[in-house]
C-alpha positions in Angstrom: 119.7 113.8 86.8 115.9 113.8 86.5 114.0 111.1 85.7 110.4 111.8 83.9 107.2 109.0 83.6 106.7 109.9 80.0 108.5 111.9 77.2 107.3 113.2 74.0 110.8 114.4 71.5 111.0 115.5 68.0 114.9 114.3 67.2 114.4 114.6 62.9 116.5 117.4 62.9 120.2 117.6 63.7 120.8 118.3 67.3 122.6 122.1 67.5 124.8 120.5 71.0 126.0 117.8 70.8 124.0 114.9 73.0 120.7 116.5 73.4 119.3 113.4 71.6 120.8 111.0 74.2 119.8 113.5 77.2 116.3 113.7 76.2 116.1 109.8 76.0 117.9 109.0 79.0 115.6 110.8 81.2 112.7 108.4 81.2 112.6 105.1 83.0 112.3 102.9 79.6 111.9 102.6 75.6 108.0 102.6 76.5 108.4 106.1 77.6 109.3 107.7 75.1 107.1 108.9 72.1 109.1 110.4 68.5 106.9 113.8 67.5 108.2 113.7 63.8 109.7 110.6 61.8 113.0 110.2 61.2 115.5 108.2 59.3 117.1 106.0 62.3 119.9 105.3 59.4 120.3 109.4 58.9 120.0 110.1 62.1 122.5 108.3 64.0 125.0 107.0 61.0 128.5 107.5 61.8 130.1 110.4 61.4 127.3 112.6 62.3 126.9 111.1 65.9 130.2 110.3 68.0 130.3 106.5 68.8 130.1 107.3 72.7 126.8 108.7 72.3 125.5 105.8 70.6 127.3 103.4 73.0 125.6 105.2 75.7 122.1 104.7 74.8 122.4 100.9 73.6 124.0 100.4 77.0 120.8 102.8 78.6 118.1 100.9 76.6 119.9 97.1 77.3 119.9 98.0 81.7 116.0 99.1 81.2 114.6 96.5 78.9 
């Protein structure tokens, strides 16, 4: 996949596919990378039922190999 320096992403709204939140912040090279548009609840955003565990397994796992 590519890889970008820096990222800027607006995630406050439900993504309409599936992942495109994880996508868009596994494509940088760290946390530092990234820069959130728009607040957002992290708690209403990624609470369970509205994200599928994997997803959020995925980027833990991302952000712990990058830290």
């Amino acid at each position: 996949g590519i890889i970008v320096d820096k990222a800027v992403l607006d995630i406050s709204r439900k993504d309409f596919i599936l992942g495109l939140t994880y996508v868009g912040t596994s494509r940088v090279r760290g946390p530092r990378d990234i820069i959130f548009k728009a607040t957002f609840n992290f708690y209403n955003r990624f609470k369970s039922g509205k994200v599928p565990g994997i997803v959020v397994s995925r980027y833990a796992n991302l952000v712990r190999r990058r830290l």
